[in-house]
N, C-alpha and C positions, 0 to 999 in steps of 0.2 A: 723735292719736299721731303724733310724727316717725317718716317714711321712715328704715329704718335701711338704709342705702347702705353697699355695700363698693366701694371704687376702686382700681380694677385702672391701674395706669399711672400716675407722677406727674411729666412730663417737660412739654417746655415748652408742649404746649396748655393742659394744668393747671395751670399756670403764668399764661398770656395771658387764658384767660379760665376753667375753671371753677371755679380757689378762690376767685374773687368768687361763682360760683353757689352753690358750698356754706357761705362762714362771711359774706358782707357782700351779700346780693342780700334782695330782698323774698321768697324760697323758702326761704332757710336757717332761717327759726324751726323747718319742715318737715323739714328736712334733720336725720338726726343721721351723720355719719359713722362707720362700726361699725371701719371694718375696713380697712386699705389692703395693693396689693401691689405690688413692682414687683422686677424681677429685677437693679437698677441698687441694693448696698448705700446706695453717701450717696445719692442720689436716697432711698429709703427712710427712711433715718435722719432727714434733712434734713426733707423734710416730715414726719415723725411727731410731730418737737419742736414743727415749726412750729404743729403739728394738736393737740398733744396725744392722739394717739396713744398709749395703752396700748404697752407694749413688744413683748407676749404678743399685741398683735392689730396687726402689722406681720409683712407674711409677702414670702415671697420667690418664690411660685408661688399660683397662681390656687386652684388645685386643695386646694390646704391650708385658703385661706382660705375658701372656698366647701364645704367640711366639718365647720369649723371653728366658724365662727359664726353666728351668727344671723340670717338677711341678709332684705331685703323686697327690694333691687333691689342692682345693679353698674352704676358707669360703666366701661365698656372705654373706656380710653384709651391705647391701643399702636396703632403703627404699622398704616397701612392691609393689610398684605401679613400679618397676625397678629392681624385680628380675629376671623376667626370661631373658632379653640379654644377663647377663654376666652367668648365669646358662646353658642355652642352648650353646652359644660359650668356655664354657669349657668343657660341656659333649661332644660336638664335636670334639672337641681339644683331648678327650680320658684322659678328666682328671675328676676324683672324684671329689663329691659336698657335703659341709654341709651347708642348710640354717637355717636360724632361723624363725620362725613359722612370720605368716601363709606363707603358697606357693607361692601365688601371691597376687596382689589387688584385680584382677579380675578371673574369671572363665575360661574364654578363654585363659588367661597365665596360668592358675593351667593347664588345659588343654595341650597347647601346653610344657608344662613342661615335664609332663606325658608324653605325648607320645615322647620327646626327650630322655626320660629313656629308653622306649624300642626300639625306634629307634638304640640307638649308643649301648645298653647294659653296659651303665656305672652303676655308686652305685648312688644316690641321698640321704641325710639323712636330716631331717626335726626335726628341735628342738623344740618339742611342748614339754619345759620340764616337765608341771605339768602328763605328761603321768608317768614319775620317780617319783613321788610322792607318799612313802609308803601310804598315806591316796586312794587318788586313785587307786593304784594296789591291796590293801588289796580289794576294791570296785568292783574291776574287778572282782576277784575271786573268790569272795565271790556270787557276781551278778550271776556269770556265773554256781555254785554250784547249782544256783535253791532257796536255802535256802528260798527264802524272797516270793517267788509266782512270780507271774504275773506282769510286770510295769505299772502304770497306768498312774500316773502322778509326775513332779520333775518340783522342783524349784532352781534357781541359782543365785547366788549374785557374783558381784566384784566389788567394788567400791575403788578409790583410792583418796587420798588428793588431796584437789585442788591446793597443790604445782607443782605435777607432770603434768597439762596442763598450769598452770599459767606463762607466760613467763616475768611478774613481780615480781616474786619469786627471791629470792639472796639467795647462788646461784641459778641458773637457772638448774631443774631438767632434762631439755633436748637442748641440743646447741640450736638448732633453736629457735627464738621466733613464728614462724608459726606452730610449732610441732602441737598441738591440733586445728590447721588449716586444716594443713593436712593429719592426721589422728583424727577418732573419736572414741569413745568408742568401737564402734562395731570392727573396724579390729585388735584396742589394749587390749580388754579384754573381748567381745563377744567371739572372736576367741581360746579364752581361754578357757572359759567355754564351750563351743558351743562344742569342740573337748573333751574336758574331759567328759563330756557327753555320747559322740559319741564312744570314747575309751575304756567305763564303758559296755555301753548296746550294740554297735555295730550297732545299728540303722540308717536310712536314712534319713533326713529330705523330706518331700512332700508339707507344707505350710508353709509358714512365712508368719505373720506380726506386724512390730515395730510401738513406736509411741516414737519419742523423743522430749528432750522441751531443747530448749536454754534459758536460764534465771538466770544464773548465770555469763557465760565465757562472753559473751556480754556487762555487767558488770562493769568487770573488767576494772584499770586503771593505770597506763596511757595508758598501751596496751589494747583494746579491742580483743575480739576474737571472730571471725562468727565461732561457731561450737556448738556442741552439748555438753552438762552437763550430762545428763543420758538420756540411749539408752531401752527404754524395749521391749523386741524381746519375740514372741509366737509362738511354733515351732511344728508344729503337724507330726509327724514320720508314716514309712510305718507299723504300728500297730496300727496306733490310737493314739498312747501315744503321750501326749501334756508337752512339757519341757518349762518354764518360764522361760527368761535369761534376767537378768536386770544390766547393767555397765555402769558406770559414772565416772567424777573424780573432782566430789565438794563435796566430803567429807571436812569441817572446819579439816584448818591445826590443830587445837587442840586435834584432833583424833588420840588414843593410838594407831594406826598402820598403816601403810602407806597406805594400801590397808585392807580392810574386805571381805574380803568372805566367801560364805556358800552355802549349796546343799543340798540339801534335794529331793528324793527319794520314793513314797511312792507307796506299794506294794498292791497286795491281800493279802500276809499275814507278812507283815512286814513293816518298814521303816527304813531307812538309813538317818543321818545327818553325813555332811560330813564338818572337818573344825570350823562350831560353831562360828565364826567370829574370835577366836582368835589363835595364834598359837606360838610356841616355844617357845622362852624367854623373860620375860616380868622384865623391868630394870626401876628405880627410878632415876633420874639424878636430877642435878640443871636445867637440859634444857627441864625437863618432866616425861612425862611417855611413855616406848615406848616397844611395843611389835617385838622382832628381826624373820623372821625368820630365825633359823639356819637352818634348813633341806634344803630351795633351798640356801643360801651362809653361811659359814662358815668359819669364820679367826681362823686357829688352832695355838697355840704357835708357830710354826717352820717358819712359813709363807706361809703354804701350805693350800689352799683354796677347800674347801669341798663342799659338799650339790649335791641334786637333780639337782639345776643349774648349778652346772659343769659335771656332773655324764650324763647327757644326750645328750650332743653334743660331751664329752668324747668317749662314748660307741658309739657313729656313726663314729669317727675317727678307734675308733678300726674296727666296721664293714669294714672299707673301707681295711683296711692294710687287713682284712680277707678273703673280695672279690678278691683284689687285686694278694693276693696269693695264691687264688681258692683253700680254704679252706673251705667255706662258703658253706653248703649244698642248694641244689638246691631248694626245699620246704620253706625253711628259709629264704634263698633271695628271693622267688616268694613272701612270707609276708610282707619282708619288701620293695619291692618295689611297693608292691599293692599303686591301687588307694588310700583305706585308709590308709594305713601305710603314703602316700603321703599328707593327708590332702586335699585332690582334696572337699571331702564334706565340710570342713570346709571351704574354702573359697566359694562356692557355697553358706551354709546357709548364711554367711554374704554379700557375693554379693545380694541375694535375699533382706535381712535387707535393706542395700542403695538405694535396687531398690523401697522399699514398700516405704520409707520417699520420694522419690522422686515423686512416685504416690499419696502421699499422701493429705489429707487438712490440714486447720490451723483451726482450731476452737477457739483460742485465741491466742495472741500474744506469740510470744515463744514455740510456741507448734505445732506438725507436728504429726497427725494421721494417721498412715502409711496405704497405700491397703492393702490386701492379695495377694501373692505374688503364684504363683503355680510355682511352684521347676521345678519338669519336662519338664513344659513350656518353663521357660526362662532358660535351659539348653539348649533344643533345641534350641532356638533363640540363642545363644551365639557361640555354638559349631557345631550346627547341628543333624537332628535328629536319624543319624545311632550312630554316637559318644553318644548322650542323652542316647539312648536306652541300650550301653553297661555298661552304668553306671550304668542303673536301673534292668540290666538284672537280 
């Protein structure tokens, strides 16, 4: 029997990558979509023709629709800073969750997330897709083997075109002209790395602190943008190990690939790069030069859309129909609803990032040196310190 899904949010992640997961992926036989919402009318209307959506099951609040009909699970797909209302009111409801990364905007929602999982005993599943990333699981394993010695210190890149914050861009990479308003580097590809990290060595963050410079997006015209260009975050872990995470997105549109990233790793007796800045297929056009990746999306002849990015929100739909039909061994589900399986620390280190720029000075125009930030601390401030404690325990 197909997952009958309600989809909360139909904006451009739904767009980029999960309407290939629900009508053109190797999941969608699975897949029936029951139900969508979205508080944007044409966004609504738009996709319901596209979807074939019933009229009568096109709604304009969660709440309606999660009463309404008959649901085995929701994709939340709204803004990071407005996931947990409609996450919490469907685990309530006794209906399965797939979000897409990070958990919340804040610590206190990652928090009250969490604990709505074990409250109701539903599934939660969290698309941090570069966790599906043969580069990163080869990294996991290999890590976890011992091979390389001791972590000492690692370095992280993501940087994207400054089309993707540019709301002067045609077309325009993200609906909203506010997008890189109101998100910044850190919750858009901080939270990336920050967790791939974290997924590699398992480790806790214990200090943050960032220093970012606006002097690019500010700029910009005819729209200007108050936000951040690159974010550089310094993350000292409960070993000592010290991770450099540096994301931005004024890469010059002239840049062979939408986004660059890289990692690096270095051991006592080894070292890992990871990525190299460039990746899968690299194609010569009249319109450039452009590096694709295939591994997170992939257009196969048939129409059938592949990669790591459908593969990992994919395989949380399957968890769910497996929870669901209490199949799912006990040990198996305790990991993946762990706090980290939840991403609870990943939104914590970047919550900390916000908090350091906000503590922070300007020592020159466009520039914000962030404080140090104690992790521990401002868990406790957020949540409290019996909850703080369980996280550190």
């Amino acid at each position: 029997m197909a997952l009958r899904l309600g989809v909360i949010g139909t904006g451009s992640v739904v767009r980029e990558i999960y309407e290939h997961l629900y009508f053109h992926s190797r999941y969608s036989s699975a897949i029936r979509v029951e139900a969508i919402c979205d508080s944007d009318v044409s966004r609504l209307e738009s996709s319901g023709a596209r979807w074939h959506v019933p009229d009568d099951r096109r709604f304009l609040d969660y709440e309606t629709m999660l009463r309404t009909v008959a649901l085995d699970a929701v994709a939340v797909n709204t803004p990071d800073d407005v996931h947990r209302a409609p996450v919490e009111a469907a685990l309530r409801a006794g209906v399965d969750v797939v979000l897409p990364k990070p958990t919340a905007g804040t610590v206190s929602d990652a928090h009250a997330i969490v604990r709505a999982v074990r409250e109701t005993r539903r599934f939660l599943g969290v698309d941090f897709h570069k966790r599906e990333d043969p580069v990163t699981k080869e990294a996991r394993s290999r890590y976890a083997s011992g091979v390389y010695g001791k972590l000492q210190t690692a370095q992280f890149q993501m940087l994207d075109k400054l089309l993707v914050a540019d709301p002067n861009h045609s077309p325009r990479f993200f609906a909203s002209p506010d997008f890189a308003q109101r998100n910044s580097p850190v919750s858009f590809l901080t939270s990336h790395m920050a967790d791939t990290f974290m997924f590699i060595t398992g480790l806790k963050p214990i200090e943050v602190r960032a220093v970012g410079y606006s002097q690019k997006l500010p700029s910009l015209e005819p729209i200007a943008v108050d936000g951040y260009d690159l974010v550089d975050t310094t993350v000292v872990f409960d070993t000592g190990v010290v991770c450099h995470i540096v994301t931005g997105w004024s890469l010059p549109n002239a840049a062979d690939c939408l986004t660059v990233q890289t990692g690096r790793l270095i051991f006592t007796d080894g070292m890992v790069d990871l990525w190299q800045n460039h990746y899968g297929y690299r194609e010569v056009t009249p319109g450039g030069i452009d590096n694709r990746n295939v591994l997170f999306r992939n257009f196969e002849p048939n129409g059938r859309v592949s990669g790591y990015g459908i593969d990992c929100p994919g395989r949380i739909l399957e968890n769910i129909v497996r929870f669901r039909e209490g199949v799912m061994e006990a040990d198996e589900q305790s990991e993946l609803l762990s706090a980290v399986a939840l991403g609870f620390y990943t939104t914590l280190l970047c919550e900390c990032a916000v908090v350091s720029l906000e503590r922070g000075s300007r020592p020159e125009e466009g520039v914000v040196a962030g404080a140090p930030v104690d992790v521990r601390a401002l868990l406790a401030e957020r949540v409290g310190q019996e909850a703080a404690r369980s996280y550190y325990a």
